[in-house]
MDAnalysis code that builds the backbone (N, CA, C; Angstrom):
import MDAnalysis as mda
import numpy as np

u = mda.Universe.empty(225, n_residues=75, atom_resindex=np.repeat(np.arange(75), 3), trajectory=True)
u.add_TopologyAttr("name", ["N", "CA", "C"] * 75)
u.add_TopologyAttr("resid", np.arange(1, 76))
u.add_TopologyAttr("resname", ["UNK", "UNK", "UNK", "UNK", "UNK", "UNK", "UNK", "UNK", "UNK", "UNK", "UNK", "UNK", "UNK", "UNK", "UNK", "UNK", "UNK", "UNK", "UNK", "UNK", "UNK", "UNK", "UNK", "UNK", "UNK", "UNK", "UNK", "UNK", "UNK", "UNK", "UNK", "UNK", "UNK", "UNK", "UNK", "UNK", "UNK", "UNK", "UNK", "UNK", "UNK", "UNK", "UNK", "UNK", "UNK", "UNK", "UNK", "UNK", "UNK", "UNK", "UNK", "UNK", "UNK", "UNK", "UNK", "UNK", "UNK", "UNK", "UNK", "UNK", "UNK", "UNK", "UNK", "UNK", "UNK", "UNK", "UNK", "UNK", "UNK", "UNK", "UNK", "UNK", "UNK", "UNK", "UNK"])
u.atoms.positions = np.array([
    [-4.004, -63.816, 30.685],
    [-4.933, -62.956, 31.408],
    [-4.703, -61.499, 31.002],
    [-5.578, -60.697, 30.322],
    [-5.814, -59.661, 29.958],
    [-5.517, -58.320, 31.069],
    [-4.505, -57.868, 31.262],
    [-4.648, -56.204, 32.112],
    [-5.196, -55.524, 32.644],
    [-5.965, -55.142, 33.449],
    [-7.074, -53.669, 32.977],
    [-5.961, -52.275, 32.843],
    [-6.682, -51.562, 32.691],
    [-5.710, -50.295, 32.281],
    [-4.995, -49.795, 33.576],
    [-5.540, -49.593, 34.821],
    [-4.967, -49.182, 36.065],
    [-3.682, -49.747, 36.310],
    [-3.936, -51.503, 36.177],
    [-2.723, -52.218, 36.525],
    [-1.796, -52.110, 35.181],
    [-1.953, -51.966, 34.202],
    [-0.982, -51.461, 32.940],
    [0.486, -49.841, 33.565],
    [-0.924, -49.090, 34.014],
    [-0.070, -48.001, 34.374],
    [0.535, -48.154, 35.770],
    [0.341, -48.993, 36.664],
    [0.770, -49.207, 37.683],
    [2.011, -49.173, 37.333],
    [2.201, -50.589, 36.614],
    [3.637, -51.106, 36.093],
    [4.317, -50.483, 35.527],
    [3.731, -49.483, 34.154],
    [4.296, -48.399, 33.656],
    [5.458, -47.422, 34.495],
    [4.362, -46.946, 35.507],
    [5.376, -46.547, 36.386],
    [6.158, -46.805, 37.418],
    [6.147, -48.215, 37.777],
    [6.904, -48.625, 38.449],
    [7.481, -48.957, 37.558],
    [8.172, -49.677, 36.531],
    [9.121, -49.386, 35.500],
    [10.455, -47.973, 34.971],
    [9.367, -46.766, 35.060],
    [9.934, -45.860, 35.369],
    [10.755, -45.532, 36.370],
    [9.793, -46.092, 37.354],
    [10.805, -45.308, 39.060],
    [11.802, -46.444, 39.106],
    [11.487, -47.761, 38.713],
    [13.020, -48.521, 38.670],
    [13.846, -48.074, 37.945],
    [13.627, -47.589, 36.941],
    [14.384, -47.271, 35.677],
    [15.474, -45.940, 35.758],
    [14.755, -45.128, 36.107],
    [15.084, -43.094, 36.381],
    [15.447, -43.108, 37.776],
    [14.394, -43.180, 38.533],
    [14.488, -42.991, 40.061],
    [12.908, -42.190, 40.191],
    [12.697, -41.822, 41.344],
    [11.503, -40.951, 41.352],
    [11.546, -39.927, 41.177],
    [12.949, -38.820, 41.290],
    [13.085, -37.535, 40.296],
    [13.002, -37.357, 38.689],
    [13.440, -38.342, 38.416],
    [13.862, -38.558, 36.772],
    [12.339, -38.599, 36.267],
    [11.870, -39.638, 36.717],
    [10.356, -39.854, 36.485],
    [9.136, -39.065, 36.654],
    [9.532, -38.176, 37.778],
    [8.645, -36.371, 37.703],
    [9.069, -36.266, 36.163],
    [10.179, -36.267, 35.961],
    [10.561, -34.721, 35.546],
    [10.145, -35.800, 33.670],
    [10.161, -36.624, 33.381],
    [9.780, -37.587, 32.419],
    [8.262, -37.371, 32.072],
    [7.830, -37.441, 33.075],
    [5.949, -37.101, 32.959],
    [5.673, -35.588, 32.820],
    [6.213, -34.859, 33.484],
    [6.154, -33.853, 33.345],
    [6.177, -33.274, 31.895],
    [7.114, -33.802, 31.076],
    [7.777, -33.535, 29.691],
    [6.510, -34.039, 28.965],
    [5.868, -35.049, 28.893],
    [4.553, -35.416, 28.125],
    [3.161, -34.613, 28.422],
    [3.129, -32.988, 29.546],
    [1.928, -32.902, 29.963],
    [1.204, -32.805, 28.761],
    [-0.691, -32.852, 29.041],
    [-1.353, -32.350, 28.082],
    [-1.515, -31.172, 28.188],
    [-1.133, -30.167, 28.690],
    [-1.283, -28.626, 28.233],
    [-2.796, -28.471, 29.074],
    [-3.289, -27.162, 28.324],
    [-4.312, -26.738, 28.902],
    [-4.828, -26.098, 27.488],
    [-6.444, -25.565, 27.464],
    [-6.832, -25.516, 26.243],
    [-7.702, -26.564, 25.484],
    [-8.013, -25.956, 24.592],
    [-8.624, -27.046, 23.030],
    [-8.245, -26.213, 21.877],
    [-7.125, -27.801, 21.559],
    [-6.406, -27.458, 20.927],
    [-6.611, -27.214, 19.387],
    [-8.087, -28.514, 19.351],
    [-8.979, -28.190, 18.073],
    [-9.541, -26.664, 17.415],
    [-9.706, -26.181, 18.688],
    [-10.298, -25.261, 18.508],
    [-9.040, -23.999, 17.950],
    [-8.181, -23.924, 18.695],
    [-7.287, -22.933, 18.329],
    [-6.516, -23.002, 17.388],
    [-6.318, -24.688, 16.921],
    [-5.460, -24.787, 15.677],
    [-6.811, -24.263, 14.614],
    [-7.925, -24.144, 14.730],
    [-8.468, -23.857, 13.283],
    [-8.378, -22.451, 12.916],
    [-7.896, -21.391, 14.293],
    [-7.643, -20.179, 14.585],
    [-6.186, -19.283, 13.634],
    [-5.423, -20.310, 13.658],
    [-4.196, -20.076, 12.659],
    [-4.433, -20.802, 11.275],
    [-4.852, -21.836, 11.407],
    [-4.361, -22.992, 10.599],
    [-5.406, -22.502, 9.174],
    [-6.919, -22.368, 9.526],
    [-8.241, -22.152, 8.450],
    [-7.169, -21.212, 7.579],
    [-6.641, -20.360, 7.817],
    [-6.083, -18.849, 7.004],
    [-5.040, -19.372, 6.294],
    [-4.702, -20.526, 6.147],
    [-3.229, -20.886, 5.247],
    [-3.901, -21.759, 4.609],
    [-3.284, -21.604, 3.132],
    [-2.998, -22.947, 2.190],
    [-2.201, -24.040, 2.255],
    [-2.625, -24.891, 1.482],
    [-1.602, -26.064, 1.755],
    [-0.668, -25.722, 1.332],
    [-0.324, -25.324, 0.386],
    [1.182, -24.512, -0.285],
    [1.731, -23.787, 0.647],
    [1.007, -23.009, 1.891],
    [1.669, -22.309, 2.772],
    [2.301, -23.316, 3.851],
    [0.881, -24.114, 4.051],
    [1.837, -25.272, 4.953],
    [3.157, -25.879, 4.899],
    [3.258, -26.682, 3.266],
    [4.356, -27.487, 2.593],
    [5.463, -26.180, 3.012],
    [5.385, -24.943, 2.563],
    [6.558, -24.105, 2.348],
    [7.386, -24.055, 4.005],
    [6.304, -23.509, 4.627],
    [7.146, -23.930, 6.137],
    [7.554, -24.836, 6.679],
    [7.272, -26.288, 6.148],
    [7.760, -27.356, 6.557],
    [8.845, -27.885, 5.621],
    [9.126, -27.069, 4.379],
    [9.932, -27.191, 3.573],
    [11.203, -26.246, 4.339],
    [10.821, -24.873, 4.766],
    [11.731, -24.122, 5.509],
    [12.548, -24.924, 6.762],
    [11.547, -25.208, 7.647],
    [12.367, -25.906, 8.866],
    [13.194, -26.901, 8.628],
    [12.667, -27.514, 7.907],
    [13.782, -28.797, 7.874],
    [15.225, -28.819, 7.250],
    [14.924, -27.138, 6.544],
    [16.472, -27.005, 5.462],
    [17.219, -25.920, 6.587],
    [16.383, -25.298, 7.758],
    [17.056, -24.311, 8.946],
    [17.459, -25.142, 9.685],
    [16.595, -26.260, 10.304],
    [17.069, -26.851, 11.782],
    [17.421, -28.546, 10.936],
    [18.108, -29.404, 11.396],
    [18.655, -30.549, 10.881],
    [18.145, -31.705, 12.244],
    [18.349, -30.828, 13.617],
    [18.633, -31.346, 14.649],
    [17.221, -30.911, 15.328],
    [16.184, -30.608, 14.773],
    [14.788, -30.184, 15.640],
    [14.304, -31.140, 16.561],
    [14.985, -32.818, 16.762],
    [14.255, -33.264, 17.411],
    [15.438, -33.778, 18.679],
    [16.731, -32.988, 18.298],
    [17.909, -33.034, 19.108],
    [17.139, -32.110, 20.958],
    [16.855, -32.861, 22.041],
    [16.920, -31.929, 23.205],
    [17.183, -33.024, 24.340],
    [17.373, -32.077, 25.391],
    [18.444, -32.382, 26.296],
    [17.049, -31.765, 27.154],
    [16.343, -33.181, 28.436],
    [15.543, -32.630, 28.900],
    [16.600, -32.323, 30.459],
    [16.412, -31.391, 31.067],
    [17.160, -30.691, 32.455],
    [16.091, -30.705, 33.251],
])
């Protein structure tokens, strides 16, 4: 028997609140918000003005500065 989406996320988060507790699980959702904005719109605001060569170079930079960029400790 197939899900519907409501009862998917039901479980989702009751999974969570078994899992974390119901603080942990704020603070878990919280960490995924969608922001505010369009984001389409503003990435073409920076993004139109660079080359791909500019792109590659900064993503060539970060990764030889930070090792650990996806290292965090949510509080």
């Amino acid at each position: 028997m197939m899900k519907t989406q409501n009862e998917i996320i039901k479980q989702g988060y009751d999974a969570l609140i078994n899992s974390l507790g119901i603080t942990d699980t704020i603070r878990f959702i919280q960490y995924f918000s969608s922001g505010k904005g369009d984001y389409t719109k503003e990435r073409h605001q920076w993004l139109d003005k660079k080359t791909l060569v500019d792109v590659l170079q900064e993503i060539e930079k970060l990764s030889e500065e930070d090792t650990n960029q996806y290292d965090e400790i949510i509080e």
